[in-house]
Wavefront OBJ file of the C-alpha trace (Angstrom):
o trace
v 1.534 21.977 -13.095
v -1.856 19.997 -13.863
v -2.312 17.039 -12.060
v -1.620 13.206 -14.848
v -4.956 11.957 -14.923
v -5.701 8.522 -13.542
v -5.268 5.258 -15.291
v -8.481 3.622 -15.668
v -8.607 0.178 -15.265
v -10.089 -2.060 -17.878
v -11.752 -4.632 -15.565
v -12.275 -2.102 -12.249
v -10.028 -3.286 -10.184
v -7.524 -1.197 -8.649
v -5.061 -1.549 -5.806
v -5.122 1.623 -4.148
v -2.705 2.931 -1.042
v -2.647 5.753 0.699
v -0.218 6.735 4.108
v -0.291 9.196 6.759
v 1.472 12.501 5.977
v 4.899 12.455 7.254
v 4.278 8.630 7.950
v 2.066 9.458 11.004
v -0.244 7.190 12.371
v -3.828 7.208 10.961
v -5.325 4.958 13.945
v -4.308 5.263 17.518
v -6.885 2.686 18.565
v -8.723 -0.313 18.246
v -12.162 1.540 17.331
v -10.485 3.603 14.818
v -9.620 0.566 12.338
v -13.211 -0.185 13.067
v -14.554 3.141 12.328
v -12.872 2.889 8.725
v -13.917 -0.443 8.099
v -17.574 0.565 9.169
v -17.215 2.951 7.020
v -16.085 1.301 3.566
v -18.601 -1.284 4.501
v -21.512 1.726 4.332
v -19.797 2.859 1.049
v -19.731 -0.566 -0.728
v -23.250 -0.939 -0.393
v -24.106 2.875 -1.189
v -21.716 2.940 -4.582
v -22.207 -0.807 -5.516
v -18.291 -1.574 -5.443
v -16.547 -4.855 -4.101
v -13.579 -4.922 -1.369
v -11.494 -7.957 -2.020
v -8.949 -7.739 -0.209
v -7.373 -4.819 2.545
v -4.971 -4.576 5.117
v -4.762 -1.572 7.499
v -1.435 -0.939 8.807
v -0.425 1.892 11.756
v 0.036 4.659 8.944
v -0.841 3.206 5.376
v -3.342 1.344 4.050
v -4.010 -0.842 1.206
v -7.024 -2.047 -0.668
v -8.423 -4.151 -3.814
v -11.322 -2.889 -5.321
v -13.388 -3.522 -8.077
v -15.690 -0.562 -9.104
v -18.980 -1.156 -10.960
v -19.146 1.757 -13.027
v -16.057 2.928 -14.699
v -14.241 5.896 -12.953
v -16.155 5.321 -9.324
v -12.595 5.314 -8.112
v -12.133 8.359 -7.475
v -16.094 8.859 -5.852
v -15.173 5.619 -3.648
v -12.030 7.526 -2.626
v -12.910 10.959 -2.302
v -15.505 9.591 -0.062
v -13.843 7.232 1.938
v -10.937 9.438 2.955
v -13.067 12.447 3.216
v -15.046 11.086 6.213
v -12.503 9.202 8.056
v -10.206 12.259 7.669
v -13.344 14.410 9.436
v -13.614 11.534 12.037
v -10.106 11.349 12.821
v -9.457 15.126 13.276
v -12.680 15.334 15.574
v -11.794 12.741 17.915
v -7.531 13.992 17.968
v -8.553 17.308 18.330
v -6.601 18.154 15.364
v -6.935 20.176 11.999
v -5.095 20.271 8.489
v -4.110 17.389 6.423
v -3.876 13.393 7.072
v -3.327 11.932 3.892
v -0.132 12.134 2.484
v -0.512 13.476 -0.998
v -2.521 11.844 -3.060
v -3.460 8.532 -3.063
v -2.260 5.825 -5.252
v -4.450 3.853 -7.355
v -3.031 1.179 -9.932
v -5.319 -1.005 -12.069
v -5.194 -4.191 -11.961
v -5.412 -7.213 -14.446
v -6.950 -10.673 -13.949
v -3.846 -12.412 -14.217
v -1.154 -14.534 -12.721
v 0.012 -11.728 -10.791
v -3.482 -11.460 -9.049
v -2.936 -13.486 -6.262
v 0.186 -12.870 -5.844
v -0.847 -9.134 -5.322
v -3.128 -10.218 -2.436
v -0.276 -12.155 -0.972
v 1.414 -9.051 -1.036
v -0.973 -7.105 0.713
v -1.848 -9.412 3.341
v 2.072 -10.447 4.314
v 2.441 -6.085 5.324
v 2.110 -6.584 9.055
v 4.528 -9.960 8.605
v 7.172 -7.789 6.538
v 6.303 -4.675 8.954
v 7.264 -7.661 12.098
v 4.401 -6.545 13.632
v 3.091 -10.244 13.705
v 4.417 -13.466 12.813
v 1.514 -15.195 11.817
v -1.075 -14.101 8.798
v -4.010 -14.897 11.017
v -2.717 -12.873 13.927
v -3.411 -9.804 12.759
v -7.021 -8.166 13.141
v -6.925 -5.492 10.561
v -6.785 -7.820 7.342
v -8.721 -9.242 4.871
v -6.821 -12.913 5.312
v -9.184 -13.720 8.424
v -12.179 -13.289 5.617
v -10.543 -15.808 3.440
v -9.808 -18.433 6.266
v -13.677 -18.029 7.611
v -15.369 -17.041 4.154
v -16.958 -14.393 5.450
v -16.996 -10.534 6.191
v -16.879 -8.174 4.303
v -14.115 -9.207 1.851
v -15.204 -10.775 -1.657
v -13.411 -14.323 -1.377
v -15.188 -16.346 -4.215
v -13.390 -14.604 -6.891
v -9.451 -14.667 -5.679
v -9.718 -18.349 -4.034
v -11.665 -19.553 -7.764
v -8.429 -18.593 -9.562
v -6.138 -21.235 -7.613
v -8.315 -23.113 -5.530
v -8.615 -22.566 -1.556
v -5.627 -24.534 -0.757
v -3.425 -23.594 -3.570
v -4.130 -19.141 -2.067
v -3.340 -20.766 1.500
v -0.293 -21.993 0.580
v 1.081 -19.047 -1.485
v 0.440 -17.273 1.686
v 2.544 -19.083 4.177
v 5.893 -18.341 1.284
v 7.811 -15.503 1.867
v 6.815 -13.363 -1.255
v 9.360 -11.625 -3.433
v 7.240 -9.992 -5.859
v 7.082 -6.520 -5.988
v 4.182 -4.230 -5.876
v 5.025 -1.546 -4.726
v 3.238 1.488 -5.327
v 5.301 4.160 -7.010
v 5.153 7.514 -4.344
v 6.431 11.216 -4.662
v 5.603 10.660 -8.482
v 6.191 14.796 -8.441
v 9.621 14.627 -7.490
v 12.421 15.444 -9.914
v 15.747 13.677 -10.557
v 17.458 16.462 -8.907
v 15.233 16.755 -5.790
v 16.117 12.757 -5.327
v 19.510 13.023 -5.854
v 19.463 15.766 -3.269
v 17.789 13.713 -0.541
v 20.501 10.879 -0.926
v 23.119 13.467 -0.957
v 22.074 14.428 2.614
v 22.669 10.970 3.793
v 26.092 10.220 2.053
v 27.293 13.452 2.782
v 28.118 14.629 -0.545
v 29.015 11.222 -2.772
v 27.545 10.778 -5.305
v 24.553 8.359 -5.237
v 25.932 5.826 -7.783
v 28.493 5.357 -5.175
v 26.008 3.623 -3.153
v 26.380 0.391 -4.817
v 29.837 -0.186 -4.411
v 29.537 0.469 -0.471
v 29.431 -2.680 2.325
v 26.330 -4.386 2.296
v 24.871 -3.537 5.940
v 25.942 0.086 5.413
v 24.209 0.080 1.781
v 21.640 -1.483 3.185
v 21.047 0.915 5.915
v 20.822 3.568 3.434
v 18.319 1.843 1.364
v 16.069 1.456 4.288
v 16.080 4.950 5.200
v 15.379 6.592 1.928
v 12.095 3.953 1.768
v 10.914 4.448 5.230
v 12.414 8.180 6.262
v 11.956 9.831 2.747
v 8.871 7.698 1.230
v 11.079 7.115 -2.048
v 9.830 4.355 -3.734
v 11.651 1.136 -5.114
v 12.019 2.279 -8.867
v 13.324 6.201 -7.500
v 15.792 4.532 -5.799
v 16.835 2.263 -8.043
v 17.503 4.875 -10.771
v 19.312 7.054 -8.432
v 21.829 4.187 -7.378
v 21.884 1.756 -10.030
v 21.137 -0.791 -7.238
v 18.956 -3.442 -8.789
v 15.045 -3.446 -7.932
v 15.631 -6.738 -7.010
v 17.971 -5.897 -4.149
v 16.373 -2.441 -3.105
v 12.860 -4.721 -2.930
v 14.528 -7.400 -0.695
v 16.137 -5.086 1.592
l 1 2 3 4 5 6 7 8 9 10 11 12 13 14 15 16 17 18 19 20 21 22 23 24 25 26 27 28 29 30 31 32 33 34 35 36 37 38 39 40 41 42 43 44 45 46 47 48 49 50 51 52 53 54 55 56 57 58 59 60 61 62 63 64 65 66 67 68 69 70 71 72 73 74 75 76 77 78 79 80 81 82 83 84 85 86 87 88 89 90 91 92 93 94 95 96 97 98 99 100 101 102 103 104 105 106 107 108 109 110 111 112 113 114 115 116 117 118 119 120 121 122 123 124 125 126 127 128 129 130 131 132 133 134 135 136 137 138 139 140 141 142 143 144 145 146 147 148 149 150 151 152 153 154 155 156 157 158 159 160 161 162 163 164 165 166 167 168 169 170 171 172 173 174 175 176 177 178 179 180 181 182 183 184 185 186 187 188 189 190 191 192 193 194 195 196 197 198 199 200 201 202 203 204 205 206 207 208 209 210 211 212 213 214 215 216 217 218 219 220 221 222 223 224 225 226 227 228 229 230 231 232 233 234 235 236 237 238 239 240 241 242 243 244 245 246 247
């Protein structure tokens, strides 16, 4: 089956994600966040695009881009991964495939939701409880904002609300949902097969109706073990996005 072609966005920007295959890690050390920010930095003043806002977590990693040209995405992309990918496998000693699938590109509209979606990107490592404090953690774009500087375009987000209006959005625990729809390939049937493994054998509208820790548990596992997304697993189980996002 042909590959759906990508949305184009209408005002270049896209929030794009990508994650290591089988959720492994795609930076083992300090110097290798480092290496892929060198490199985006190279790119962005190669292909003329703008980085405004990132945040590199152990095995996934998003970013907010804004092409110049319409359709660069996928240049900006192929490029980006391509090298790192080279790098990577060079220094591990390893060979074969990094990326998981594709990765996931969603345009993006100059709207209310805009800062919210950089709220969302830069509260991962919080969420992830891999720091407790925004400005803790090295690999994000919200140390650009605080400082106004690097490599991250600041002007634009912070005009929309004001500086301390984006700083204070920041510090609330977000509930909006962004996620980025994975394992778009994958049939009703195949998803209803991967929760059948872990209720062994009832039926996944079940789910709803069981005790919340043990429900809960569930959900967790089918977003972090099996890489379903929110919406999959809300259609499987009937259980609200709103829930399946919060747990």
């Amino acid at each position: 089956m042909a590959r759906k072609p990508r949305e184009l966005s209408s005002t270049g920007f896209y929030h794009t994600f990508f994650r290591g295959v089988n959720h492994q890690s795609l930076f083992e050390e300090d110097n290798d966040f480092s290496y892929f920010l060198n490199t985006l930095t190279s790119l962005m003043n190669n292909l003329c695009f703008e980085l405004h806002a990132y945040c590199l977590m152990p095995n996934h990693v998003h970013l907010l881009l804004k092409e110049s040209r319409t359709g660069d995405i996928s240049l900006i992309m192929k490029r980006l991964l391509t090298k790192y990918v080279m790098y990577f496998n060079r220094k591990y000693e390893r060979s074969g495939a990094l990326i998981a699938n594709r990765y996931k590109s969603i345009p993006v509209e100059i709207d209310q939701y805009f800062v919210p979606l950089v709220c969302y990107i830069h509260q991962n490592p919080i969420k992830a409880g891999l720091v407790k404090n925004l400005e803790d953690y090295s690999f994000s774009s919200y140390k650009d904002y605080l400082k106004c500087n690097g490599i991250t375009n600041t002007s634009f987000s912070l005009g929309l609300v004001g500086r301390d209006e984006w700083i204070r959005l920041h510090q609330l625990h977000s509930t909006a949902n962004f996620d980025i729809p994975d394992n778009l390939a994958i049939s009703e049937s195949k998803i209803r097969q991967i929760i059948l493994k872990y209720t062994n054998g009832f039926d996944p509208s079940l789910v709803a109706g069981w005790p919340k820790d043990k429900r809960n548990e569930l959900i967790i596992a089918l977003k972090q073990n099996e890489g379903l997304s929110i919406r999959q697993i809300e259609r499987a189980t009937g259980i609200s996005r709103g829930i399946v996002s919060r747990v």
